[in-house]
C-alpha positions as CSV (number, residue, x, y, z in Angstrom):
1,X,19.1,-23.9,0.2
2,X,18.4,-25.5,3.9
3,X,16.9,-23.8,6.5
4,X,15.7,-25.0,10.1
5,X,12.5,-26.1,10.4
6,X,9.6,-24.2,11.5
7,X,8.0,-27.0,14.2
8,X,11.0,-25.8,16.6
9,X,10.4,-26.0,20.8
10,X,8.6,-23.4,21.9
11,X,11.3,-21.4,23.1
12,X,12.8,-21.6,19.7
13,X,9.7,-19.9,17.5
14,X,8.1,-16.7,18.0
15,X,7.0,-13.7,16.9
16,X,8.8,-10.5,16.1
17,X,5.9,-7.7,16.1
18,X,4.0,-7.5,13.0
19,X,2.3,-4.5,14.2
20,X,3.7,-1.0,13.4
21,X,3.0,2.3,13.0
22,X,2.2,2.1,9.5
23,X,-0.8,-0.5,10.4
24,X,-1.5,0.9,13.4
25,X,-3.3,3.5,13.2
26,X,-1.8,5.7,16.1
27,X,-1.0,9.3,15.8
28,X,-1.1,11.4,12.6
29,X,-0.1,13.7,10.4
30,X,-1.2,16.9,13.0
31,X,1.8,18.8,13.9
32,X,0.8,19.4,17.0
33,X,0.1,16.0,18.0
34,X,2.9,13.9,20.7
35,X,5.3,12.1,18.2
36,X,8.2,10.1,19.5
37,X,11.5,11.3,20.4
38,X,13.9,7.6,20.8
39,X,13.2,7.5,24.4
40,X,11.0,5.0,26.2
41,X,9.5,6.1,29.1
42,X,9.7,3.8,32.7
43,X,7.6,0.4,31.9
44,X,4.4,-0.4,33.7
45,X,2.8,-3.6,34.6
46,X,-0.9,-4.0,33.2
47,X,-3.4,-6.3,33.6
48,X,-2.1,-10.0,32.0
49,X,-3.5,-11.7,28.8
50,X,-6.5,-14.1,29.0
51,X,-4.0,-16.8,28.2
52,X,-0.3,-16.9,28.4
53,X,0.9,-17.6,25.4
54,X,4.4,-16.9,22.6
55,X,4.2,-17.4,18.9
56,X,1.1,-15.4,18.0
57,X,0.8,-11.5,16.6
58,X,-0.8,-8.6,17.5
59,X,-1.5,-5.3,15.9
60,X,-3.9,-2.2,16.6
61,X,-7.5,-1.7,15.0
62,X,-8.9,1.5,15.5
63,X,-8.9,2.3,19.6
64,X,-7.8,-1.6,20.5
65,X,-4.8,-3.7,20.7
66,X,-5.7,-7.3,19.4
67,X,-4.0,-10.2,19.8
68,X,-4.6,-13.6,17.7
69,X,-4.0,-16.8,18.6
70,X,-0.1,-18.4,19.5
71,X,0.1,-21.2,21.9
72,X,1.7,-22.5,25.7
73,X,3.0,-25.3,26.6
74,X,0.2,-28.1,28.0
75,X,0.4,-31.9,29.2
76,X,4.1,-32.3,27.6
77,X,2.8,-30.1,24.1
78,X,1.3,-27.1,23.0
79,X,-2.1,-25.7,23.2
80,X,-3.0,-23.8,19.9
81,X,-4.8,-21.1,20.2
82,X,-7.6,-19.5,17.9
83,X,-9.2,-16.9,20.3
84,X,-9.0,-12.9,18.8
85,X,-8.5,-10.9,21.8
86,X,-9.1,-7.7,23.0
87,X,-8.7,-4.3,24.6
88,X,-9.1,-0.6,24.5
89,X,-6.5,1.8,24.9
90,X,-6.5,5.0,26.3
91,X,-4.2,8.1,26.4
92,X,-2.9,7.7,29.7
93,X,-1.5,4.6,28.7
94,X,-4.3,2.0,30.4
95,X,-6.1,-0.7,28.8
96,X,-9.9,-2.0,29.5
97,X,-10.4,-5.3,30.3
98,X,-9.5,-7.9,27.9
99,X,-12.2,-9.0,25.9
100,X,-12.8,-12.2,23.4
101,X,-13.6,-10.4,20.4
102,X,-13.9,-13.6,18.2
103,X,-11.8,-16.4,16.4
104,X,-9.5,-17.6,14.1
105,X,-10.9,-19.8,11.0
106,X,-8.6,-22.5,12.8
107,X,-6.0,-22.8,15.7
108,X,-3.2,-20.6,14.5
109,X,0.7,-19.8,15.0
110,X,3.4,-17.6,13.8
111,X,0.6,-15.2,12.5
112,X,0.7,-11.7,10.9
113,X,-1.7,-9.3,11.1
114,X,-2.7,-5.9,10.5
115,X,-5.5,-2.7,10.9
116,X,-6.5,0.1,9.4
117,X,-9.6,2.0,8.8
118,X,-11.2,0.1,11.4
119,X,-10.4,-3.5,9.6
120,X,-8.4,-6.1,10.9
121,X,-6.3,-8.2,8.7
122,X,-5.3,-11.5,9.6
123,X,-2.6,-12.3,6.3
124,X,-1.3,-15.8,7.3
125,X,0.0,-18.2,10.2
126,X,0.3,-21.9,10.4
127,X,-3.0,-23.0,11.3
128,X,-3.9,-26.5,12.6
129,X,-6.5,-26.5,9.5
130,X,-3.6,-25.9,6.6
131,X,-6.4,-25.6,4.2
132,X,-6.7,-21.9,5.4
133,X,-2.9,-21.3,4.8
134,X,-2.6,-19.0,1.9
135,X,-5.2,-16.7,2.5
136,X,-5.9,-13.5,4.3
137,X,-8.7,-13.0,6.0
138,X,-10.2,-9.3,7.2
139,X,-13.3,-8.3,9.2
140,X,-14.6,-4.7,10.8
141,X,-14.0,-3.6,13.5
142,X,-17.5,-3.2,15.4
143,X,-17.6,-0.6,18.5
144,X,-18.1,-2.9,20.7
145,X,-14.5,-4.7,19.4
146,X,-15.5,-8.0,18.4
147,X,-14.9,-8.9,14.2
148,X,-16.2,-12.0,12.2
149,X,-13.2,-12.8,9.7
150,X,-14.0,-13.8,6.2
151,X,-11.9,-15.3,3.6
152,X,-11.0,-12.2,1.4
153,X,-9.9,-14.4,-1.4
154,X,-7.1,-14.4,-4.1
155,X,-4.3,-17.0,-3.7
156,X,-0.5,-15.9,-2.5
157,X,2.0,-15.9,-4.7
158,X,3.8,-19.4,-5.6
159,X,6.3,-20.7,-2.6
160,X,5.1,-17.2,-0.7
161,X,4.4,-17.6,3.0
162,X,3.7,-15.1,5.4
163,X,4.3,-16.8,9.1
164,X,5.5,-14.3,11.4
165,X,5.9,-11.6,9.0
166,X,5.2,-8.2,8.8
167,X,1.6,-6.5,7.3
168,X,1.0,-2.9,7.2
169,X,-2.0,-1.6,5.4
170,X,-3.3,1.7,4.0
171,X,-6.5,2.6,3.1
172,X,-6.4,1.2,-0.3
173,X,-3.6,-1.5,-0.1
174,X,-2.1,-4.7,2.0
175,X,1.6,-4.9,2.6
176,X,3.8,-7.8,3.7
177,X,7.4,-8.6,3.9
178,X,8.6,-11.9,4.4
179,X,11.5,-14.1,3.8
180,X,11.7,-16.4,1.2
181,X,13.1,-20.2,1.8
182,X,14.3,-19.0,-1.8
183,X,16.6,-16.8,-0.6
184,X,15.8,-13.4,-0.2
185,X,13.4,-10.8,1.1
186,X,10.3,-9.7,-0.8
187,X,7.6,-7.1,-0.3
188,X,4.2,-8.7,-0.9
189,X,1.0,-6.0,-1.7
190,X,-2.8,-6.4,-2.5
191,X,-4.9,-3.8,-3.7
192,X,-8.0,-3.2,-1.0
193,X,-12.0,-4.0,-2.5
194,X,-12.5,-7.1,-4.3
195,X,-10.7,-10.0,-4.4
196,X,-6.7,-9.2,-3.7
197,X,-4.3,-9.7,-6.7
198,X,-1.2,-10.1,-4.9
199,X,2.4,-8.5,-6.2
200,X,5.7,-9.9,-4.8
201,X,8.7,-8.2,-5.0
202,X,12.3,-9.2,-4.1
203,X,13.5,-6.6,-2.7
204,X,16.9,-8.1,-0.8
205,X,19.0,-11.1,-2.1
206,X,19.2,-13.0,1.7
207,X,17.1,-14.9,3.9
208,X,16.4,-14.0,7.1
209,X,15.1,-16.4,9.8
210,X,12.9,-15.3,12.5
211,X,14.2,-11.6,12.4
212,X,12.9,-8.4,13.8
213,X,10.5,-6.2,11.4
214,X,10.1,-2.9,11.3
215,X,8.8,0.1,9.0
216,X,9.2,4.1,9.4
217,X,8.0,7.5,8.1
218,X,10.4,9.5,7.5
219,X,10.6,12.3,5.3
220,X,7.2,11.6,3.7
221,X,8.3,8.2,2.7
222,X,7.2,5.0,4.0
223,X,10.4,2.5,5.0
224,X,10.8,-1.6,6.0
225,X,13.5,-2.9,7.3
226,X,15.2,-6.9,8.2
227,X,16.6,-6.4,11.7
228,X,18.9,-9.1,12.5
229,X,17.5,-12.7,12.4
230,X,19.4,-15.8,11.4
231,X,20.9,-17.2,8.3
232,X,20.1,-20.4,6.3
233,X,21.5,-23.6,6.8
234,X,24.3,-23.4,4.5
235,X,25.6,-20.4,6.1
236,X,25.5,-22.2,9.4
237,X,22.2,-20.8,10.8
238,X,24.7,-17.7,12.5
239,X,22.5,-15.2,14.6
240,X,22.8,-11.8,13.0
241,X,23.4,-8.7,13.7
242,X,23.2,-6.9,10.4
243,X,20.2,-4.9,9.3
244,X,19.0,-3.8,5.5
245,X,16.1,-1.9,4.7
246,X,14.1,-0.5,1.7
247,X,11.3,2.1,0.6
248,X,8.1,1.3,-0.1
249,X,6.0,3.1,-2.3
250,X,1.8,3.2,-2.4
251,X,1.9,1.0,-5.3
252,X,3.4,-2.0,-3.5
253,X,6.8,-1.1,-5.3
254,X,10.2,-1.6,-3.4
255,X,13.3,0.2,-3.4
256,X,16.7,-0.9,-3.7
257,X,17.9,-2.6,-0.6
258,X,20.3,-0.4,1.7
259,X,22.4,-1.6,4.4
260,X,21.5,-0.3,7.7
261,X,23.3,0.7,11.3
262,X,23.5,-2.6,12.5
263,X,22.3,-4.1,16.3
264,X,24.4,-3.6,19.1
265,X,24.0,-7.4,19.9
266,X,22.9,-10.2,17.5
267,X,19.0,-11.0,18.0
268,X,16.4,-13.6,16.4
269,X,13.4,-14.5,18.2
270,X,12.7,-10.5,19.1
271,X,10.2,-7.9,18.8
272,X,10.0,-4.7,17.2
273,X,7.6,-2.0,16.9
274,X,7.5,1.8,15.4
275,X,6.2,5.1,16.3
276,X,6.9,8.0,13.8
277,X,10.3,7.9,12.6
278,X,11.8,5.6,15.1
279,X,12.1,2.1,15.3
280,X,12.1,0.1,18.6
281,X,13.7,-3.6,18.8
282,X,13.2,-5.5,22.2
283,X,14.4,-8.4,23.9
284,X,15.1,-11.5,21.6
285,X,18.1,-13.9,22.1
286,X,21.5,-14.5,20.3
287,X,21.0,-18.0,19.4
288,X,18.5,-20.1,17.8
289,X,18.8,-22.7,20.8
290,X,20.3,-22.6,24.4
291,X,19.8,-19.2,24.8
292,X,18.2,-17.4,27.5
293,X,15.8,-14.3,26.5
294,X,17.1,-10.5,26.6
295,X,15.4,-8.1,28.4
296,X,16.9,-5.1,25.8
297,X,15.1,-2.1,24.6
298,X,17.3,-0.1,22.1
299,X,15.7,2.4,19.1
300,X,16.9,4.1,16.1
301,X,16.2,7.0,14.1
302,X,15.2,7.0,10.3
303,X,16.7,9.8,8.2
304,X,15.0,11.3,5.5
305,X,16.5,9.1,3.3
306,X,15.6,5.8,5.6
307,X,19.0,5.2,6.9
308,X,18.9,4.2,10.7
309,X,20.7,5.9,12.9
310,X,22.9,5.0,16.0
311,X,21.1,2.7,18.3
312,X,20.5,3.9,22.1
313,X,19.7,1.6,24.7
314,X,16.4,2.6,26.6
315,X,15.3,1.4,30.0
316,X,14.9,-2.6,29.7
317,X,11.9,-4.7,29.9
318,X,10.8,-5.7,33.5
319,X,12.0,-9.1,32.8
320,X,13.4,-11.2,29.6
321,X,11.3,-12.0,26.9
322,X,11.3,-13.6,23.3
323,X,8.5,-14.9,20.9
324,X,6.1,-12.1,22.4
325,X,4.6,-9.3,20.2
326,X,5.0,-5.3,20.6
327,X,2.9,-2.5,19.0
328,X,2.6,1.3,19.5
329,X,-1.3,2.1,20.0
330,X,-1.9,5.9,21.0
331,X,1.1,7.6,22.4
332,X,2.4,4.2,24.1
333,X,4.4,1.0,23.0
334,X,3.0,-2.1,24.7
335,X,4.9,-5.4,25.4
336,X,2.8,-9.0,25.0
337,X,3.1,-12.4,26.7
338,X,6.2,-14.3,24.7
339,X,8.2,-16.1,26.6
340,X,11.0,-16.4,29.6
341,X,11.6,-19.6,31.0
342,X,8.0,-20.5,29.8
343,X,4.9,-18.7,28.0
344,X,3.4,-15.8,29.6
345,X,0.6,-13.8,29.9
346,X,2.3,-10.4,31.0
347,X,1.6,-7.0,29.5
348,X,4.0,-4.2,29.5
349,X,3.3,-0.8,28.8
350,X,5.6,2.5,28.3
351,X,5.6,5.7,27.0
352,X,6.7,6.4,23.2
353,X,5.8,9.9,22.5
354,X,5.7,13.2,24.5
């Protein structure tokens, strides 16, 4: 099987969010609590990044959105990145100042990361030091937001990458999906405390390139889905608009694959966050090259069975973006740097639950 090659132009590599509600710890299981309805409230500007910057992740540790490494263009290439930012949220929707919080063992890109319990999980990226490809790395939290990573051991399963993946974690295990150059989709797990033995499941007979990632909650059951993307080579590298999806269970088991409501619009190169049982896909572009960036919002409904529901567009981003991050922290859904007609360092923020 051929598939492009992952040292693309900058404008044709990013990040679809790795961060969702499942690793984000935002919201609960309190009745009472805001929860989100499908709509997205009007966008707000925030304070930019430290550094412009596309192909990175993101993902929500305790009362802070974090953002890891990625890279801009410099001097006719890229700058890599290792810097772990960040900043607090509050319920209003407004974030502190962003901090540096620490670093990357190495300069990274096309990471995936996660939180929960206060932890941060860095599970992969390409990093300029490749020795440090194949392991995850984790570190608390500390109040003040800064984290020291440290290698937490255990190799990946054979021909198993995670670059631009999704992780979710729970209190007692890592999850990952990620598509194989094998051929298909597989659901990746760890148990937490001591070194991780790492399980890899199959869990949908295609690959996926660069697609959008998302899980949901819905009727007590924990989903992922493959939103869009592009095929391999020897299907002719076609932008998709098909999704699939699958239940996951606490034991890192998978479902059988379903086919989901597919996108209004072919998209690779997107984002995609979640917030309850909704799943939000944003901006992305409907070809691997020569494409300009969308500035879409649309979001979807999981049943209590998983299955999406229609999509319904939602106000769109303040301007187009691709190979940026998303996540839900609190009662908002945030929108990070990617890029337009270059990198950026912009932060959108808007209102997910009521």
């Amino acid at each position: 099987m051929k598939r492009l090659g992952l040292a693309l132009a900058l404008i044709a590599c990013g990040t679809s969010s790795e961060a969702t509600d499942a690793g984000q710890e935002a919201g609960g299981p309190d009745a009472s609590a805001p929860r989100a309805n499908g709509t997205v409230g009007a966008w707000e500007t925030l304070a930019p990044l430290p550094h412009a910057r596309a192909n990175f992740c993101a993902t929500v540790v305790g009362s802070y959105v974090v953002v890891i490494g990625g890279n801009y263009p410099d001097d006719g290439g890229f700058t890599k990145l290792d810097e772990i930012d960040v900043a607090k949220f509050h319920d209003d929707g407004s974030l502190d100042a962003w901090q540096v919080a620490g670093h990357a063992p190495s300069p990274v890109t096309e990471c995936t990361a996660a939180g929960s319990d206060g932890v941060l999980y860095l599970v992969d990226g390409i990093y300029d030091d490749t020795a440090r490809q194949g392991h995850a790395f984790s570190g608390a939290m500390q109040s003040d937001g800064t984290v020291t990573l440290a290698d937490m051991g255990g190799a990946f399963p054979a021909g198993v990458d995670f670059f631009d993946d999704l992780a979710f974690a729970t209190t007692d295990r890592l999850f990952a999906v990620t598509s194989k150059l094998t051929g298909s989709c597989a659901l990746d797990s760890a148990p937490l405390g001591g070194t991780p033995a790492w399980t890899d499941v199959d869990w949908l007979d295609e690959f996926r390139g660069r697609p959008q990632w998302a899980t949901a909650t819905a009727g007590g059951a924990t989903y992922v889905y493959v939103l869009g993307g592009y095929s391999d080579a020897d299907a002719g590298n076609v932008v998709l608009d098909t999704c699939a999806g699958a239940s996951v269970s606490a034991d890192g088991a998978a479902g059988a694959s379903f086919s989901a409501t597919s996108l209004p619009k072919p998209t690779t190169f997107g984002m995609a966050a979640s917030a309850d049982d909704f799943v939000f896909v944003l901006g992305g572009r409907d070809a691997i090259f020569g494409a300009s960036p969308r500035a879409d919002v649309i979001s979807a409904q999981a049943g209590a069975n998983g299955a999406l529901g229609a999509w319904s567009a939602q106000p769109p981003l303040p301007s187009a973006r691709s190979n940026g991050a998303a996540v839900v922290a609190g009662n908002f859904l945030y929108v990070l740097g990617g890029a337009g007609s270059t990198t950026t360092d912009t932060v959108y923020a808007a209102r997910v639950r009521y």
